[in-house]
C-alpha positions as CSV (number, residue, x, y, z in Angstrom):
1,X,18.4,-10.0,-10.9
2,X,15.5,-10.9,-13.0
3,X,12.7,-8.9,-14.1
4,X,10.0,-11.5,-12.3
5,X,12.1,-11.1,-9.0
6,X,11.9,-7.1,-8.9
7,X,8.5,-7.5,-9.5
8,X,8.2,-10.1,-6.7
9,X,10.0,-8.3,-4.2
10,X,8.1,-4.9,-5.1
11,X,5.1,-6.4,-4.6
12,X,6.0,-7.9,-1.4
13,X,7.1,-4.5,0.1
14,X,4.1,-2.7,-0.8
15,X,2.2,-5.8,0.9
16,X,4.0,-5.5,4.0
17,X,3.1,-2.0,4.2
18,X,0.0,-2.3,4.3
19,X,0.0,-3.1,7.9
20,X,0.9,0.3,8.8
21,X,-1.5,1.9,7.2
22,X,-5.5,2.6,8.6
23,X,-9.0,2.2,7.1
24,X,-9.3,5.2,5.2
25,X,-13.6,5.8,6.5
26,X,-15.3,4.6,9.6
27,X,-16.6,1.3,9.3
28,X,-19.4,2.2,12.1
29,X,-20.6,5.0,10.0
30,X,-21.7,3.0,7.1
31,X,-23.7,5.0,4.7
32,X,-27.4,4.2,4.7
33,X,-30.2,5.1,2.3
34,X,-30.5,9.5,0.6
35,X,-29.6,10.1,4.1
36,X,-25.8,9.8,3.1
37,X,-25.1,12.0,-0.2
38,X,-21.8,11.6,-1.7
39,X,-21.8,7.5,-0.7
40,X,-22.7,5.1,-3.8
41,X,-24.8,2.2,-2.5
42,X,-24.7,-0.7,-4.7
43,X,-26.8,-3.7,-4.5
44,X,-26.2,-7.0,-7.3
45,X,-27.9,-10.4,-7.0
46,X,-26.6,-12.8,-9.8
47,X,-28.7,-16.0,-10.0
48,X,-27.0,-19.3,-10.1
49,X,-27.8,-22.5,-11.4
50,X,-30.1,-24.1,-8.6
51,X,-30.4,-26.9,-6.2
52,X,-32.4,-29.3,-5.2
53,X,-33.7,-27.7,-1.5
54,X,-31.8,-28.4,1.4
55,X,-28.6,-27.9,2.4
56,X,-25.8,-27.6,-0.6
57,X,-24.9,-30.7,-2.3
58,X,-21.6,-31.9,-2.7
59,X,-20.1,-30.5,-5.6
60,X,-22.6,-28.6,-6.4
61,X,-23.6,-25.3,-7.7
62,X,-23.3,-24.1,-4.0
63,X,-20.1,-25.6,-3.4
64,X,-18.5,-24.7,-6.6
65,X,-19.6,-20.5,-6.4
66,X,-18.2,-20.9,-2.6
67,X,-14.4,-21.6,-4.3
68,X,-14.7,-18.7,-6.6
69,X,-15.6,-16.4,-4.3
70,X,-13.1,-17.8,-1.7
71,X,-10.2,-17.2,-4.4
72,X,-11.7,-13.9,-5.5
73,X,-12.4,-15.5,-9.2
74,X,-15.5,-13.0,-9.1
75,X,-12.9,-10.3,-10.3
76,X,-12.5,-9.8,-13.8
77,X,-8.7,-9.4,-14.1
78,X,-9.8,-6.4,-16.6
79,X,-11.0,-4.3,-14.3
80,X,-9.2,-5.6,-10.5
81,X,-6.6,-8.6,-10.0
82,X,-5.1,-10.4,-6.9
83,X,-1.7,-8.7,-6.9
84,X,-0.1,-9.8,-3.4
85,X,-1.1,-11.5,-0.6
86,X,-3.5,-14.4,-1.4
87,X,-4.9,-16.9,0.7
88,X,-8.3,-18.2,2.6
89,X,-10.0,-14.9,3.6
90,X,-9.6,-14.2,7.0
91,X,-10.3,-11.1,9.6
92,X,-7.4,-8.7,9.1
93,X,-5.7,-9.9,6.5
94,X,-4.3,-6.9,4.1
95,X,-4.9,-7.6,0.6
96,X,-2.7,-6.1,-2.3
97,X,-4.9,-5.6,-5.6
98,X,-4.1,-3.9,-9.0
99,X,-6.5,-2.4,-10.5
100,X,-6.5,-0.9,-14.0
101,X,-8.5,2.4,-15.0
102,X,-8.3,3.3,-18.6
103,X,-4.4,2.4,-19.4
104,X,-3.3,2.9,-15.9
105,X,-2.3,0.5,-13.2
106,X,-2.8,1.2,-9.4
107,X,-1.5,-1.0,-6.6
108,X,-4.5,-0.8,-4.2
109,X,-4.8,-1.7,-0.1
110,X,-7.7,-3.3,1.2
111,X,-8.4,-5.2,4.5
112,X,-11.1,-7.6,5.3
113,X,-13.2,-7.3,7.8
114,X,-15.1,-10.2,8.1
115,X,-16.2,-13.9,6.8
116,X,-19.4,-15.0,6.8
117,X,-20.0,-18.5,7.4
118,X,-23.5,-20.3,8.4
119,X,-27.8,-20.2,7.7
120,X,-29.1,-17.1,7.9
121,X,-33.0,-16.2,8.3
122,X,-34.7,-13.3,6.0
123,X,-38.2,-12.4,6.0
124,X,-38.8,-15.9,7.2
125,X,-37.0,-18.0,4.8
126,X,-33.7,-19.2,5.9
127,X,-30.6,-19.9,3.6
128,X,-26.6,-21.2,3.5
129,X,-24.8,-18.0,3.7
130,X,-20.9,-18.0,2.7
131,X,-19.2,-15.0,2.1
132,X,-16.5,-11.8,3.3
133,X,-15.9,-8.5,2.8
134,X,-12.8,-5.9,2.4
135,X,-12.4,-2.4,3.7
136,X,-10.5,0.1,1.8
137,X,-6.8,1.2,3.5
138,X,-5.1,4.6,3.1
139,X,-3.9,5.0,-0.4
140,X,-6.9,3.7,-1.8
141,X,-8.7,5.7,-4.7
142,X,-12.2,4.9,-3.1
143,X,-13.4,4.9,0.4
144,X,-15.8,2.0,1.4
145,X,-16.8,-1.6,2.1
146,X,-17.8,-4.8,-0.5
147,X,-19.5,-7.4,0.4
148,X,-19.2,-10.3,-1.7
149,X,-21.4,-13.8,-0.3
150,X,-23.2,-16.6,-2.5
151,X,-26.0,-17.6,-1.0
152,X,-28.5,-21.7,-0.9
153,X,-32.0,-20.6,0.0
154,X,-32.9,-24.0,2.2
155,X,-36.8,-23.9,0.8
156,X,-36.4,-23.4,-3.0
157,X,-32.6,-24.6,-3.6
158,X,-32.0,-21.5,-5.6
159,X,-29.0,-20.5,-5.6
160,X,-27.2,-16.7,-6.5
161,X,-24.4,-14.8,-5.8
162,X,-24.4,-11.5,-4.3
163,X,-22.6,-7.9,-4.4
164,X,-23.3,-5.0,-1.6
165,X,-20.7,-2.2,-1.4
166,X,-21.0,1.5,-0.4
167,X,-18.3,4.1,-1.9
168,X,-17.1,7.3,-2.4
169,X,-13.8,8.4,-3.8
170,X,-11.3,9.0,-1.6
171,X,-8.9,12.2,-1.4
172,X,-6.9,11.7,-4.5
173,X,-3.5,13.6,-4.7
174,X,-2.7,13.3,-8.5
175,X,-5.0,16.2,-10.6
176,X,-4.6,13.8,-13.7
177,X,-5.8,10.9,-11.3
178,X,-8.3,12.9,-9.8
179,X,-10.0,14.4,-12.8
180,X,-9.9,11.0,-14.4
181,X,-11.8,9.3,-11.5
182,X,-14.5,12.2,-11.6
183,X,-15.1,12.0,-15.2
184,X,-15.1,7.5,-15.7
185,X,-14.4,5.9,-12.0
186,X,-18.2,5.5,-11.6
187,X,-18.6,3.8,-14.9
188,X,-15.8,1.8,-14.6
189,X,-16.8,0.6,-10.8
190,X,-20.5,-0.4,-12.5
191,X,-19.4,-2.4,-15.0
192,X,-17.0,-4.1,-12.9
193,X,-19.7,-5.3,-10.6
194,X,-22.1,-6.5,-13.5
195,X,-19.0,-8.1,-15.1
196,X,-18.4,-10.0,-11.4
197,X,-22.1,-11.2,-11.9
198,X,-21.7,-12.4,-15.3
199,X,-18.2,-13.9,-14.5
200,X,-19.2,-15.5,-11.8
201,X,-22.5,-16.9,-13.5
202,X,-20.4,-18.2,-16.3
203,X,-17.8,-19.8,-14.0
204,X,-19.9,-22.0,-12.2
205,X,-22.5,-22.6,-14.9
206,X,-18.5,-23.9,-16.5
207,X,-17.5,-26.1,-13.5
208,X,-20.6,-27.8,-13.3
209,X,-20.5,-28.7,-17.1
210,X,-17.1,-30.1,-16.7
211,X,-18.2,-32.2,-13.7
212,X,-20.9,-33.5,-15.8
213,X,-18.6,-34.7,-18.4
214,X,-15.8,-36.4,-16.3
215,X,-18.7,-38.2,-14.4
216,X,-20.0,-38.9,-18.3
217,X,-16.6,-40.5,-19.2
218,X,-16.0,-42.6,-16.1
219,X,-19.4,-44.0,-16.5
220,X,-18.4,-45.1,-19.9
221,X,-15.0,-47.0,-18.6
């Protein structure tokens, strides 16, 4: 048997674990506000190129930060990878990450909770909302919830990408592991989200260039 084929079937088993194992924090008791010490409330809006107003074009900026945040391109394969269990997000669905903290590689659980699809209304604007989050399973290093969404404001035709997540660690057996997470986990779990912004920033801004210059050379045909 192969190296790639242990791998494969590993990572299949740990998947199929996951359905055995609970959220690891009450989703109905989501942190809120100085009201919740010990919960980190995190809060990232990444502009995007815009729009023209109205609803998202084909193709365009929209449409394109949709896919990467539908795939989970967001990630920064530094920091967090799809490990197992990829496909369209969908309520329930157990998710198999790896993340990697300072030399080390953890095989992480998360579920999602939900997917956001549809126009939204905020402080009487209204915008084209896609997005979904995960919830963190047993096993996990953290406790908590991310909401990842990119968002068309219908008025102005900007366009931007957004991160909310509240977490704490979670009950870590390992001392090593433990101490480690105390000392650097919060750093790490910072620049991870401003690397998701930038990433995602730099994807699209890269799609959209590339559309430009296949529509450029079949003009010229």
């Amino acid at each position: 048997m192969g190296e790639n084929t242990r791998i494969r079937r590993r990572l299949r088993r740990l998947h199929a674990e996951l359905r055995h194992r609970p959220v690891n924090f009450d989703p109905g008791e989501a942190p809120g506000g100085d009201a919740d010490p010990g919960w980190h409330i995190d809060d990232y809006r990444q502009p995007l190129p815009a729009e023209p107003p109205g609803p998202p074009l084909p193709g365009g900026s929209w449409e394109i930060a949709r896919r990467l945040v539908r795939d989970y391109e967001f990630a920064d394969p530094a920091f967090i990878r799809h490990a197992y269990g990829e496909g369209p997000p969908e309520p329930g669905r157990d998710m198999l990450l790896q993340g990697r903290f300072y030399g080390l590689r953890f095989y992480l659980g998360v579920r999602i909770g939900a997917v956001v699809d549809g126009v939204v209304e905020q402080d009487g604007r209204r915008a084209r909302v896609w997005g979904w989050n995960y919830r963190t399973l047993q096993g996990h290093l953290e406790r908590g919830q991310m909401d990842q969404e990119v968002r068309k404001w219908l008025d102005t035709g900007e366009v931007e990408f957004r991160i909310h997540a509240y977490s704490q660690m979670a009950d870590i057996p390992n001392p090593v592991v433990r101490l480690g997470f105390v000392l650097f986990g919060r750093a790490t779990q910072v620049r991870y989200y401003r690397r998701a912004c930038r990433r995602m920033a730099e994807l699209t801004s890269a799609a959209l260039a590339e559309q430009r210059r296949a529509h450029a050379g079949g003009s010229k045909r």
